[in-house]
PyMOL CGO cylinders between C-alpha atoms (Angstrom):
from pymol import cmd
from pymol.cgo import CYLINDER

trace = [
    CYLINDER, -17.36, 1.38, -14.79, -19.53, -1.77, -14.27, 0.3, 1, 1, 1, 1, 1, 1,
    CYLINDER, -19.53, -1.77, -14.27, -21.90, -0.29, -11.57, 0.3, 1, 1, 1, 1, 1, 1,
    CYLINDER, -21.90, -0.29, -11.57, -25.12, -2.94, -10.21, 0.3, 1, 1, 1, 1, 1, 1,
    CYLINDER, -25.12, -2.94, -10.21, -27.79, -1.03, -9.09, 0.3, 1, 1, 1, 1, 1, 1,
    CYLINDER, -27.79, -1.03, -9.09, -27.09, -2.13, -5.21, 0.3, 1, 1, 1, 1, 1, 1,
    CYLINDER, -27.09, -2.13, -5.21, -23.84, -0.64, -5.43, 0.3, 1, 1, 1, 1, 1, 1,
    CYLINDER, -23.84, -0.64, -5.43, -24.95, 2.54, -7.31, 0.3, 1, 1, 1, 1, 1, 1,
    CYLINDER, -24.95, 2.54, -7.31, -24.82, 6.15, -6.00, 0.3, 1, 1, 1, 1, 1, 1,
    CYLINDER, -24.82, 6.15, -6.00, -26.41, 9.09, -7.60, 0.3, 1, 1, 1, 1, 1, 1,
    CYLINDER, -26.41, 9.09, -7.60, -26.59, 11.80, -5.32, 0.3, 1, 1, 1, 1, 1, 1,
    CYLINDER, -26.59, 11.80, -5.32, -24.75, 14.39, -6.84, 0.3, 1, 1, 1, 1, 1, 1,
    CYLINDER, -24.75, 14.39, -6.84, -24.04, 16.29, -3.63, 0.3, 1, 1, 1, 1, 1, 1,
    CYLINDER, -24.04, 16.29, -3.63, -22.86, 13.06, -2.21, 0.3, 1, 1, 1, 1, 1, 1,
    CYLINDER, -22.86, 13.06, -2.21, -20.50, 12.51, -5.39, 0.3, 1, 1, 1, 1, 1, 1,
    CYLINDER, -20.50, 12.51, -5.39, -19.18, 15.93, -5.50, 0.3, 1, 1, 1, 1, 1, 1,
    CYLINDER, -19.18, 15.93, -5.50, -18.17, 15.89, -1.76, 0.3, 1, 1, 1, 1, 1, 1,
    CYLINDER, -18.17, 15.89, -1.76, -16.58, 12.49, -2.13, 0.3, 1, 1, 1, 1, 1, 1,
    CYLINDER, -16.58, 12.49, -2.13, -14.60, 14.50, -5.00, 0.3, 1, 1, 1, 1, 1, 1,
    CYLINDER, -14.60, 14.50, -5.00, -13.78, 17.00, -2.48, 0.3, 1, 1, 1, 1, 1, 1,
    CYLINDER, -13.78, 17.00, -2.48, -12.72, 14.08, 0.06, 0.3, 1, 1, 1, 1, 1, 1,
    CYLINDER, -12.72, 14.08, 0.06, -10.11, 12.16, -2.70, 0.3, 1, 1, 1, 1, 1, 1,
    CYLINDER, -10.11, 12.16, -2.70, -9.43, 14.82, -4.43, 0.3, 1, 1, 1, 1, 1, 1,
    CYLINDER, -9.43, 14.82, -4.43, -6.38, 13.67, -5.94, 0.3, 1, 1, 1, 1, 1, 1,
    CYLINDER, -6.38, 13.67, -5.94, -7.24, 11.51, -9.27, 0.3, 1, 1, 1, 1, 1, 1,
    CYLINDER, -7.24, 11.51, -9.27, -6.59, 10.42, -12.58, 0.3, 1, 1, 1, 1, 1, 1,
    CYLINDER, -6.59, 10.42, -12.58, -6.76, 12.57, -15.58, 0.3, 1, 1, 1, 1, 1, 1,
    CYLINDER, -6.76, 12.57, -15.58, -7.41, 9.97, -18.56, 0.3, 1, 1, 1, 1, 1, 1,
    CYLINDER, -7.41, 9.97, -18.56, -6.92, 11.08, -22.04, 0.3, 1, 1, 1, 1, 1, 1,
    CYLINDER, -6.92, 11.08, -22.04, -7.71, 8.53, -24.93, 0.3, 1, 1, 1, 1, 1, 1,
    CYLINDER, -7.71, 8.53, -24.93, -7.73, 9.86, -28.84, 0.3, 1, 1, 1, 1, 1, 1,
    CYLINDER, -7.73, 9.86, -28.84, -5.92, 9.13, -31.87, 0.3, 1, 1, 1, 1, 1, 1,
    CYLINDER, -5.92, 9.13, -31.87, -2.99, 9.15, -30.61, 0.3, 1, 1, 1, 1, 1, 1,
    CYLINDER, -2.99, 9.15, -30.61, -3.63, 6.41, -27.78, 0.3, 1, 1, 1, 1, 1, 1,
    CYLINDER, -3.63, 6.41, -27.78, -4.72, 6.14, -23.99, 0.3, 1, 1, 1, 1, 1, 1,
    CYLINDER, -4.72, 6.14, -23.99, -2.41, 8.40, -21.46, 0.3, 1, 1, 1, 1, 1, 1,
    CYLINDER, -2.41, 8.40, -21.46, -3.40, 8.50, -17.52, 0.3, 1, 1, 1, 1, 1, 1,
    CYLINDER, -3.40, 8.50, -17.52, -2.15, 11.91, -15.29, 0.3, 1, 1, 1, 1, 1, 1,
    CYLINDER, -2.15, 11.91, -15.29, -2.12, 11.72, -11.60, 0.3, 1, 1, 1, 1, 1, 1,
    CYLINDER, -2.12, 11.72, -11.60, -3.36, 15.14, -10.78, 0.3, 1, 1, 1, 1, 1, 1,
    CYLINDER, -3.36, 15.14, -10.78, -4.59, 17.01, -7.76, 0.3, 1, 1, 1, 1, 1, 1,
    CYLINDER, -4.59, 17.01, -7.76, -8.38, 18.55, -8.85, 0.3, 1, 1, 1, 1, 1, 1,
    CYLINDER, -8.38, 18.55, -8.85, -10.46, 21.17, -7.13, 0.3, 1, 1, 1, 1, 1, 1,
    CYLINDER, -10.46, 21.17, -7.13, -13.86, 21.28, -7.64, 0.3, 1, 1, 1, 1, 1, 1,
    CYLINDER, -13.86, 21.28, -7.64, -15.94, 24.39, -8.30, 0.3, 1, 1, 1, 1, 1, 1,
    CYLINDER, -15.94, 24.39, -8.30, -19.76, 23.63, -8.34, 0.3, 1, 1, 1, 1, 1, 1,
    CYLINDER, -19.76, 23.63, -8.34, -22.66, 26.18, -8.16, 0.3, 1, 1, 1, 1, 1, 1,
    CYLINDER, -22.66, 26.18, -8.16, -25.87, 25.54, -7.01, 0.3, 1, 1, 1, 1, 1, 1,
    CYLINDER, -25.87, 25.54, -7.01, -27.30, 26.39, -10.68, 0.3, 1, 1, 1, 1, 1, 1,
    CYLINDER, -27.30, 26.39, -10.68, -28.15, 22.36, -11.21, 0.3, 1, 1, 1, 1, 1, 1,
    CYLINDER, -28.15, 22.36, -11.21, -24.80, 22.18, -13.13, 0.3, 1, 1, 1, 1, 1, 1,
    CYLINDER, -24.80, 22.18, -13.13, -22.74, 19.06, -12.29, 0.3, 1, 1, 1, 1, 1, 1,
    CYLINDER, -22.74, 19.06, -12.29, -19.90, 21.73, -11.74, 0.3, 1, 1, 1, 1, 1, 1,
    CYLINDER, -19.90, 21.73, -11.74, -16.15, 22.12, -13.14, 0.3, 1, 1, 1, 1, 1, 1,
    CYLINDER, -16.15, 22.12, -13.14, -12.99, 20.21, -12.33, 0.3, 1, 1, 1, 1, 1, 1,
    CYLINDER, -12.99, 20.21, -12.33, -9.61, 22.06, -12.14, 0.3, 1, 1, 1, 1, 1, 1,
    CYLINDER, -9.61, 22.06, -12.14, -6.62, 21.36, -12.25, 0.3, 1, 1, 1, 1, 1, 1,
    CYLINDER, -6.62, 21.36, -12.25, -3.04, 22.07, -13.68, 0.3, 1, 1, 1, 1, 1, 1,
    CYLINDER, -3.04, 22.07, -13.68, -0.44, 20.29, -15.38, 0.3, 1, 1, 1, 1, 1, 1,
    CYLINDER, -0.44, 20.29, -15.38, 3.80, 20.51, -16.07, 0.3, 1, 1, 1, 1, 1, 1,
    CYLINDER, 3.80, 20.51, -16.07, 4.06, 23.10, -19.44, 0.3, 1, 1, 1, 1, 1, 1,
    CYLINDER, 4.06, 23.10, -19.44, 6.64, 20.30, -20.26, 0.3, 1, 1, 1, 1, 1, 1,
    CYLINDER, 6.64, 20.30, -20.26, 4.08, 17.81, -20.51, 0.3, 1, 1, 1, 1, 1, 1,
    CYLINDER, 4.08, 17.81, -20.51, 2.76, 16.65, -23.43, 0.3, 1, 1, 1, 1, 1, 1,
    CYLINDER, 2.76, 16.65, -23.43, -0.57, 15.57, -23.11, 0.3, 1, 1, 1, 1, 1, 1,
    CYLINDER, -0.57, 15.57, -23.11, -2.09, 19.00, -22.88, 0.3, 1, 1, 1, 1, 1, 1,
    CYLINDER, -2.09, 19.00, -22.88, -1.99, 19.91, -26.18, 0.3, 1, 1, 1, 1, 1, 1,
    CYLINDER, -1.99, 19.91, -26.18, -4.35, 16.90, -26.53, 0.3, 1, 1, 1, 1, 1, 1,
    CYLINDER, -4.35, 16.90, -26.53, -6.81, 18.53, -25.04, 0.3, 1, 1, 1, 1, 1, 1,
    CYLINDER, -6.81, 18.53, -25.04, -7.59, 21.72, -26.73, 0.3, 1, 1, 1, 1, 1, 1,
    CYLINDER, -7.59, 21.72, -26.73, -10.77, 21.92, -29.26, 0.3, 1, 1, 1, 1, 1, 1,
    CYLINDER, -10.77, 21.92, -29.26, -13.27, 20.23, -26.49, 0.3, 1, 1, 1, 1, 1, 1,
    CYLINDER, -13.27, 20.23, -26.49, -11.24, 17.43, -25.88, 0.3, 1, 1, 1, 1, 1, 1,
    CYLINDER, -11.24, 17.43, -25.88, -13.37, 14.44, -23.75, 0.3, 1, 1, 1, 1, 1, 1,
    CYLINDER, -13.37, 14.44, -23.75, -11.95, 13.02, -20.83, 0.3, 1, 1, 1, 1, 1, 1,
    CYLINDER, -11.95, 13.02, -20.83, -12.28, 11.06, -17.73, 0.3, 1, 1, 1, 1, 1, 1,
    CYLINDER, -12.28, 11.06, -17.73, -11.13, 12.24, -14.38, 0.3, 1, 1, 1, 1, 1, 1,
    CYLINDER, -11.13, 12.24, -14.38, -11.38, 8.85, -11.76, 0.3, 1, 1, 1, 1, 1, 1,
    CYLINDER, -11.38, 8.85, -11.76, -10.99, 9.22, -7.92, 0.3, 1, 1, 1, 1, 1, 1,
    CYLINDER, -10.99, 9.22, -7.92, -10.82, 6.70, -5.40, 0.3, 1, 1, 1, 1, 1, 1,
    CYLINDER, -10.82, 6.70, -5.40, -12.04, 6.67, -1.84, 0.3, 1, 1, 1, 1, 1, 1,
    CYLINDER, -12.04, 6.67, -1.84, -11.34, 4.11, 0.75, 0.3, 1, 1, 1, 1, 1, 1,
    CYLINDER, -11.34, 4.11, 0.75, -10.95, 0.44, -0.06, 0.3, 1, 1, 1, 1, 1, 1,
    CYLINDER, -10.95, 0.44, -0.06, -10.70, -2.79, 2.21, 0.3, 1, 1, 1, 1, 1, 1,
    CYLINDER, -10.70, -2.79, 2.21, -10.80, -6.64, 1.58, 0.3, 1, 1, 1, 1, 1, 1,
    CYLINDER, -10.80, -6.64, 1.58, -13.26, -7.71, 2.79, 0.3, 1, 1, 1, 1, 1, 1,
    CYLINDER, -13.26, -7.71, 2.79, -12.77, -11.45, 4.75, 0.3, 1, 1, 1, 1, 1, 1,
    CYLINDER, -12.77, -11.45, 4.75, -15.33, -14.63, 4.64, 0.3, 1, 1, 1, 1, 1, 1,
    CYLINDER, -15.33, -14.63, 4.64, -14.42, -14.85, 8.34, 0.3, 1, 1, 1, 1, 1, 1,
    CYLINDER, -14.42, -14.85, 8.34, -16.14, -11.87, 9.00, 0.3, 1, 1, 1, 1, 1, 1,
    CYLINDER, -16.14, -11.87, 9.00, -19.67, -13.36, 7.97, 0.3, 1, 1, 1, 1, 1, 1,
    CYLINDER, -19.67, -13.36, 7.97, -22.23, -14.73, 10.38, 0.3, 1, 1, 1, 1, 1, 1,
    CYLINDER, -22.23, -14.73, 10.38, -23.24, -17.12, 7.41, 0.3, 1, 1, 1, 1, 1, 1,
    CYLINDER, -23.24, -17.12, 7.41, -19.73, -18.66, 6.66, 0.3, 1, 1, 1, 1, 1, 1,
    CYLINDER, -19.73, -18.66, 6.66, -20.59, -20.93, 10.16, 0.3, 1, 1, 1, 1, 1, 1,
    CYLINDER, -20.59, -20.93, 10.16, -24.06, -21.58, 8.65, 0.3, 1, 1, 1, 1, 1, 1,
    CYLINDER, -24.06, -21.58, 8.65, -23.42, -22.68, 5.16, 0.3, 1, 1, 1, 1, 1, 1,
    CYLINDER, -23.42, -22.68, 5.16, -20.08, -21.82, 4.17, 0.3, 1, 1, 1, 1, 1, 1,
    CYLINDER, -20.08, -21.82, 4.17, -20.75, -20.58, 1.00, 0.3, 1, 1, 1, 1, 1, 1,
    CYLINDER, -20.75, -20.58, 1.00, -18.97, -17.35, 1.27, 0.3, 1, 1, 1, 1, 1, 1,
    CYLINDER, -18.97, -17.35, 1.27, -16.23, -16.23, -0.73, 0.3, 1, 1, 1, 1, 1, 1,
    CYLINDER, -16.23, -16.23, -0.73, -13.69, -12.90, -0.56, 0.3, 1, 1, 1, 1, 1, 1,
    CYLINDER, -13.69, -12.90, -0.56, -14.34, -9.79, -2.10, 0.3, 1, 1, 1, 1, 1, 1,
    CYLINDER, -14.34, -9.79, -2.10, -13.18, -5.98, -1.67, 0.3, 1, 1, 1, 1, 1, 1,
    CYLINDER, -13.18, -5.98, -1.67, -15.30, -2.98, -0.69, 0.3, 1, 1, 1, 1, 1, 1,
    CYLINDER, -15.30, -2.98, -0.69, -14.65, 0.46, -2.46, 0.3, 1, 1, 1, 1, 1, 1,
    CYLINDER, -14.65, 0.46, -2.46, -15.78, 3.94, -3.18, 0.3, 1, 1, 1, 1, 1, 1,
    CYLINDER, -15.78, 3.94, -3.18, -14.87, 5.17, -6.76, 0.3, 1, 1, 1, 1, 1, 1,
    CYLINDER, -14.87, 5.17, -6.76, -16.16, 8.10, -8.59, 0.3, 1, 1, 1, 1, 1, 1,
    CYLINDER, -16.16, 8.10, -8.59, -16.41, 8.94, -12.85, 0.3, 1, 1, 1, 1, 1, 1,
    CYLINDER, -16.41, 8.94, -12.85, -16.40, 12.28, -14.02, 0.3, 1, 1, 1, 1, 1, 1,
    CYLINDER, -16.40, 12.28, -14.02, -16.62, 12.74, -17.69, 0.3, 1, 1, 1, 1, 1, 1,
    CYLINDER, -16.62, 12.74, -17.69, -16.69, 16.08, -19.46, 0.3, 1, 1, 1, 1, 1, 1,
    CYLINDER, -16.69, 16.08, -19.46, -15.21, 18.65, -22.06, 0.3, 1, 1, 1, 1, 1, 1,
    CYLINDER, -15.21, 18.65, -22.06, -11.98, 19.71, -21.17, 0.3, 1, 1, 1, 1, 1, 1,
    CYLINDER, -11.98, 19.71, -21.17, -9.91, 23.34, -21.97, 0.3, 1, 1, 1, 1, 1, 1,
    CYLINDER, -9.91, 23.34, -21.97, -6.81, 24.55, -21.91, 0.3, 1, 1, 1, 1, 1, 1,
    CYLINDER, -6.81, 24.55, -21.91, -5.87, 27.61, -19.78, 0.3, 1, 1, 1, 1, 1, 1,
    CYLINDER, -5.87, 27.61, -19.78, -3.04, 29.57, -19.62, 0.3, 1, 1, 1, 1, 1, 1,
    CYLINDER, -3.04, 29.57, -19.62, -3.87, 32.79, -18.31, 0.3, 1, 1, 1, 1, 1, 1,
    CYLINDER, -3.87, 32.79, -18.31, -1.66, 33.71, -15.11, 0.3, 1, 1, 1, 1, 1, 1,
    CYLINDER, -1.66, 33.71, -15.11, -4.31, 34.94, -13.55, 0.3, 1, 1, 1, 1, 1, 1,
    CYLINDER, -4.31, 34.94, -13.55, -6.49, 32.13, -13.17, 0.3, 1, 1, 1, 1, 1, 1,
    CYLINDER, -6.49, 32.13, -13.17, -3.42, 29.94, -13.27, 0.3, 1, 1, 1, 1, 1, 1,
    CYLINDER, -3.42, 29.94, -13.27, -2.61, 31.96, -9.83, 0.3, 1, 1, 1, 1, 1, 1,
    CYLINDER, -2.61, 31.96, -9.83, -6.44, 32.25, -8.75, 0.3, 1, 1, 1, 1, 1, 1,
    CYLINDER, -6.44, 32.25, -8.75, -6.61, 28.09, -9.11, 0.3, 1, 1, 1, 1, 1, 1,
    CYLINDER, -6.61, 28.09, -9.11, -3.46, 27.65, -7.32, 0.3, 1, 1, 1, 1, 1, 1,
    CYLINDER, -3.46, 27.65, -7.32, -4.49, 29.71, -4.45, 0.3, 1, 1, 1, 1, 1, 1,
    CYLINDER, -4.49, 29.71, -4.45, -7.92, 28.01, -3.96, 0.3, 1, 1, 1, 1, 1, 1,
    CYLINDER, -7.92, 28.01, -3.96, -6.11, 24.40, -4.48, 0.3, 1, 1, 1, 1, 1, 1,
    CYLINDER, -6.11, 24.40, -4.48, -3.56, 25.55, -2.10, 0.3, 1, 1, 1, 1, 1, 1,
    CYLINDER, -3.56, 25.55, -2.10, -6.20, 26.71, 0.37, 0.3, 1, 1, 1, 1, 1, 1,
    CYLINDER, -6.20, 26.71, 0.37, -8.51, 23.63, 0.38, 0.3, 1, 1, 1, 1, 1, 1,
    CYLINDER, -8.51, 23.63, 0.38, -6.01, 21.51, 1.50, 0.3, 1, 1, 1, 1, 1, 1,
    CYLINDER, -6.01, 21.51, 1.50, -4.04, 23.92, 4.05, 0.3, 1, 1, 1, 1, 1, 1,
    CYLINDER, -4.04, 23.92, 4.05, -7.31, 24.35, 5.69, 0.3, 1, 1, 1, 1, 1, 1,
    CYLINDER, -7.31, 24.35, 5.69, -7.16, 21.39, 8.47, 0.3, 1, 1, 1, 1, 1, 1,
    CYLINDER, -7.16, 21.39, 8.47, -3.31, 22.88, 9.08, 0.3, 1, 1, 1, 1, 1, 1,
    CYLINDER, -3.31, 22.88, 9.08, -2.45, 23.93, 12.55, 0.3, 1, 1, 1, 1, 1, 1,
    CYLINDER, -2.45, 23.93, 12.55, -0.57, 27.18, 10.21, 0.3, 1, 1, 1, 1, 1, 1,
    CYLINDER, -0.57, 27.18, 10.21, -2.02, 26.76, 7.14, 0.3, 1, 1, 1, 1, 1, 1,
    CYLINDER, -2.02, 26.76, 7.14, 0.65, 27.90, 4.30, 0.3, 1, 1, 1, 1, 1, 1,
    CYLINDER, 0.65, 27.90, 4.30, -0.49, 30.74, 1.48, 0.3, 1, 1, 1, 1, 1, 1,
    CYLINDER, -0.49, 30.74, 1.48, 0.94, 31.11, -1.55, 0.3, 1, 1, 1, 1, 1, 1,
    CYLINDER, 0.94, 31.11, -1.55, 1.22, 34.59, -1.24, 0.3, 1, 1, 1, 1, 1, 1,
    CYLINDER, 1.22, 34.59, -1.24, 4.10, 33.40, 1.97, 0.3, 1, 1, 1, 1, 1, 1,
    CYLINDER, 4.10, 33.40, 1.97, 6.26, 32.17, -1.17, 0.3, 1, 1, 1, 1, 1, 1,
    CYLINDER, 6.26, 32.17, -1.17, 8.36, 35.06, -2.92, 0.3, 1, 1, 1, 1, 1, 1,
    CYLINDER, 8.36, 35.06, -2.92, 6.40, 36.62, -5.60, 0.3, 1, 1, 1, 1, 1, 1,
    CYLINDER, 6.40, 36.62, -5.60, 9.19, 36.17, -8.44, 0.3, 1, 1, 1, 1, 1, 1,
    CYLINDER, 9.19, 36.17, -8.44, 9.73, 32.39, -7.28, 0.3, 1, 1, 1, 1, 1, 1,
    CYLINDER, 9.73, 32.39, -7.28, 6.02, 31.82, -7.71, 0.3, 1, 1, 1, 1, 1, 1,
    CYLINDER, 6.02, 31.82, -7.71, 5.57, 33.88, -11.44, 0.3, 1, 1, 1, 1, 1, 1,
    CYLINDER, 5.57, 33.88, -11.44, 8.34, 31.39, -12.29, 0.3, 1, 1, 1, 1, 1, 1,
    CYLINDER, 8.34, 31.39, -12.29, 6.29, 28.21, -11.45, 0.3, 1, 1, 1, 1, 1, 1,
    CYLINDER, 6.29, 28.21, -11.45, 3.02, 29.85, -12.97, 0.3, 1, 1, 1, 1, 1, 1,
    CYLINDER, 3.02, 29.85, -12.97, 5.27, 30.11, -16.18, 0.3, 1, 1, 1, 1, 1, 1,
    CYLINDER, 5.27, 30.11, -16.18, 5.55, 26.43, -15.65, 0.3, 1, 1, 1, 1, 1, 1,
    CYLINDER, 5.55, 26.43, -15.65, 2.36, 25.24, -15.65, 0.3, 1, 1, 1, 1, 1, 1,
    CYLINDER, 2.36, 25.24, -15.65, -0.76, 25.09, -17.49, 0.3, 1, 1, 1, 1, 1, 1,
    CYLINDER, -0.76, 25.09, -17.49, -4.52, 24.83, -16.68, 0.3, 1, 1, 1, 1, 1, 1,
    CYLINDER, -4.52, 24.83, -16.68, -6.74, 22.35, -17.48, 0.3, 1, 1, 1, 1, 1, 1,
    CYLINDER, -6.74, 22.35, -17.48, -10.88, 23.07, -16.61, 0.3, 1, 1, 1, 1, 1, 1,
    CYLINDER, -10.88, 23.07, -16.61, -13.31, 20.27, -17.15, 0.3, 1, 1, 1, 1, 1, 1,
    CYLINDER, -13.31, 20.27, -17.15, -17.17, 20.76, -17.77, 0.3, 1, 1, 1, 1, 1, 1,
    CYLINDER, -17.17, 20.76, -17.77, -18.95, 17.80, -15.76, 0.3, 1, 1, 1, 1, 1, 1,
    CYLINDER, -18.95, 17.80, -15.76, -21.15, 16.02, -18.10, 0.3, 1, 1, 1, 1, 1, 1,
    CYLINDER, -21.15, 16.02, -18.10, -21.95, 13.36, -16.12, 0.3, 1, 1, 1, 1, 1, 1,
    CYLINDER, -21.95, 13.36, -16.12, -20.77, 11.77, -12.70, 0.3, 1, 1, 1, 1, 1, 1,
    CYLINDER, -20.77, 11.77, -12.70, -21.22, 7.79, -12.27, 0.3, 1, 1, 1, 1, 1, 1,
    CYLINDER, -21.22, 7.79, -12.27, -20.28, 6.66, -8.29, 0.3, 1, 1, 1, 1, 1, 1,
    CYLINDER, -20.28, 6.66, -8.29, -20.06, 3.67, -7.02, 0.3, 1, 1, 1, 1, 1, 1,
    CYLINDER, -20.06, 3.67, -7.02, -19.96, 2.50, -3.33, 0.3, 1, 1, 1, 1, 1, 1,
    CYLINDER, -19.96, 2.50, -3.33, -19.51, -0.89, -2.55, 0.3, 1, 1, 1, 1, 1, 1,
    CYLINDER, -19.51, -0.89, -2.55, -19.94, -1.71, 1.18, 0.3, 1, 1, 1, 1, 1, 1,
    CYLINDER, -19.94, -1.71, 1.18, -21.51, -5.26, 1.83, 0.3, 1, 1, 1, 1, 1, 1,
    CYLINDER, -21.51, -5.26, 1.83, -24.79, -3.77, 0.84, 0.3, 1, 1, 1, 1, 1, 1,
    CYLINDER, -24.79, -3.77, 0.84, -25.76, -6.64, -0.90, 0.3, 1, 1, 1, 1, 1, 1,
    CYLINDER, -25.76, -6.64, -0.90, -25.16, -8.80, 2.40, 0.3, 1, 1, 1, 1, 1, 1,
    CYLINDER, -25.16, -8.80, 2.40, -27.87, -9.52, 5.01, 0.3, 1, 1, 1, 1, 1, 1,
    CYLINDER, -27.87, -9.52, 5.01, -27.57, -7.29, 7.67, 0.3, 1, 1, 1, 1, 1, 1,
    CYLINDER, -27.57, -7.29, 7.67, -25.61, -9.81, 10.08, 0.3, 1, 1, 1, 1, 1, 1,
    CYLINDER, -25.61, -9.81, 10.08, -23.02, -10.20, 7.87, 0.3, 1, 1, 1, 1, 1, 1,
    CYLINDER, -23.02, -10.20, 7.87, -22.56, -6.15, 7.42, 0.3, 1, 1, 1, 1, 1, 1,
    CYLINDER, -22.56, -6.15, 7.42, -22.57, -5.97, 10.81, 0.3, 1, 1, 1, 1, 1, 1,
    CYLINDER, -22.57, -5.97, 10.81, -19.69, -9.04, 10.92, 0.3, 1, 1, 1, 1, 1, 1,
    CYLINDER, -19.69, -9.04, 10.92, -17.69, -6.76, 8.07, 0.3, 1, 1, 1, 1, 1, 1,
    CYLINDER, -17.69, -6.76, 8.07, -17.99, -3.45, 9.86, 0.3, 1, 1, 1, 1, 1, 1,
    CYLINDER, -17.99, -3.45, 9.86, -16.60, -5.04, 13.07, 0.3, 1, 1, 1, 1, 1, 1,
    CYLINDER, -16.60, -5.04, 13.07, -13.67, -6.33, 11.00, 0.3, 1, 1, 1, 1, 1, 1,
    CYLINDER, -13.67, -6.33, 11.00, -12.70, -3.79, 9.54, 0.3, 1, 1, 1, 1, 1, 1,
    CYLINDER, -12.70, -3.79, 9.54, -12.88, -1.74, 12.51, 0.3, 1, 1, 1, 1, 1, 1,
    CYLINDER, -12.88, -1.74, 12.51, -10.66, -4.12, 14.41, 0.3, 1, 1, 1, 1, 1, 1,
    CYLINDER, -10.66, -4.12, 14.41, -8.17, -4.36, 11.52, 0.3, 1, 1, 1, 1, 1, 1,
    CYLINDER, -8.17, -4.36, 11.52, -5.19, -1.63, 11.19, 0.3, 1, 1, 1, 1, 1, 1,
    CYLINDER, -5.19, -1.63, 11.19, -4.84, 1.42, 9.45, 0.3, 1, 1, 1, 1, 1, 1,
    CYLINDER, -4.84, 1.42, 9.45, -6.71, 4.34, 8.56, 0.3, 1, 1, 1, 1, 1, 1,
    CYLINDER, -6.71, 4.34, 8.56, -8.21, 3.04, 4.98, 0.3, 1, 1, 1, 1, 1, 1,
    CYLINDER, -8.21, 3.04, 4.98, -10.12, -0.03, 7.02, 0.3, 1, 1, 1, 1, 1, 1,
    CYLINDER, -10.12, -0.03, 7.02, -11.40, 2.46, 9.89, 0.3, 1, 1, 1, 1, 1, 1,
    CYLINDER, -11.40, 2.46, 9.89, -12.51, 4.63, 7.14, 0.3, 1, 1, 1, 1, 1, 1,
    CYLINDER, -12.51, 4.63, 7.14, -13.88, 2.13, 4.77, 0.3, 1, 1, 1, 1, 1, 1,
    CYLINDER, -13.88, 2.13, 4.77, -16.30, 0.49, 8.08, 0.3, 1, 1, 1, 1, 1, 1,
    CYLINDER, -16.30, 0.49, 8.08, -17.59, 4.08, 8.09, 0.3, 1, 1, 1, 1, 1, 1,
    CYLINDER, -17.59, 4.08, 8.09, -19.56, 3.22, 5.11, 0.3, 1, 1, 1, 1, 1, 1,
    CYLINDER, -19.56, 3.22, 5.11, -21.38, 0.09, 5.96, 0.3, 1, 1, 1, 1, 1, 1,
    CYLINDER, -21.38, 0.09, 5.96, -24.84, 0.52, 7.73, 0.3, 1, 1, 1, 1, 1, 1,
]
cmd.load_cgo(trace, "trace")
């Protein structure tokens, strides 16, 4: 990811809760045998031991990709935050000397790392439980695994398999009219405050 230095973000604790945020990413795998993208929900398990932490997640048994990633397999996991386009009617300087053009604002994170294959039930049911639970959390009656019948859910553990990912290195990026002078930030962050939906609301959050 082509990342200029204005744009750049490097605090880890800042990239791992973004991970937290948009949790759901990509799992790219690309060996030998060509370039395959999964669409996976992760969970992130990080200790404070200066570690860049581990990415779970799980995938169908029937799928084939996994067996692409045992013996230390490298791969990319990708998430994506909010993203807006940004207009040139939103800059003080378009009146001044028109040279303004569109662009889009984003927040994307890279995690690369080592990847294994896991199919123990127990952690298969351990990671599904703590997935499960991060996302139930904001529910007015959060849902438990353990409310599903225990046979039903064996059967899906069966179905699955695991997939951790040791975090060598995490590469963020956060465009948000940083590179603008501070009138025309403040010209995007009204825009995109005033526009609809939750992604433009979200994305103005960003710009200082």
């Amino acid at each position: 990811m082509y990342v200029p230095s204005h744009f750049k973000e490097d605090d880890i604790g800042k990239l791992q809760q973004y991970i937290r945020d948009y949790g759901f990413g990509l799992l790219v795998v690309a060996d030998e045998d060509g370039i395959e993208a999964n669409h996976v929900p992760f969970h992130l398990v990080s200790e404070k031991d200066g570690s860049l932490g581990q990415l779970q997640c799980h995938l169908a048994r029937s799928n084939p990709v996994w067996h692409r990633l045992h013996d230390g397999a490298r791969v990319l996991a990708v998430f994506k935050g909010p993203d807006a386009y940004v207009s040139p009617s939103w800059y003080a300087t378009k009146a001044e000397t028109g040279r303004v053009v569109p662009t889009w604002n984003y927040l994307a994170v890279h995690a690369k790392g080592t990847a294994r294959v896991i199919e123990d039930s127990n952690w298969l049911t351990h990671h599904l439980h703590r997935l499960t639970d991060q996302h139930e959390s904001g529910m007015g009656s959060p849902w438990s695994v353990d409310d599903a019948p225990a046979d039903f859910t064996e059967r899906l553990v069966n179905a699955i398999v695991g997939v951790e990912i040791e975090i060598e290195s995490l590469t963020g990026k956060l465009k948000a009219s940083q590179n603008q002078p501070e009138k025309n930030r403040t010209g995007v962050k009204a825009g995109l405050e005033a526009g609809e939906g939750a992604r433009h609301s979200t994305m103005a959050k960003f710009i200082s």
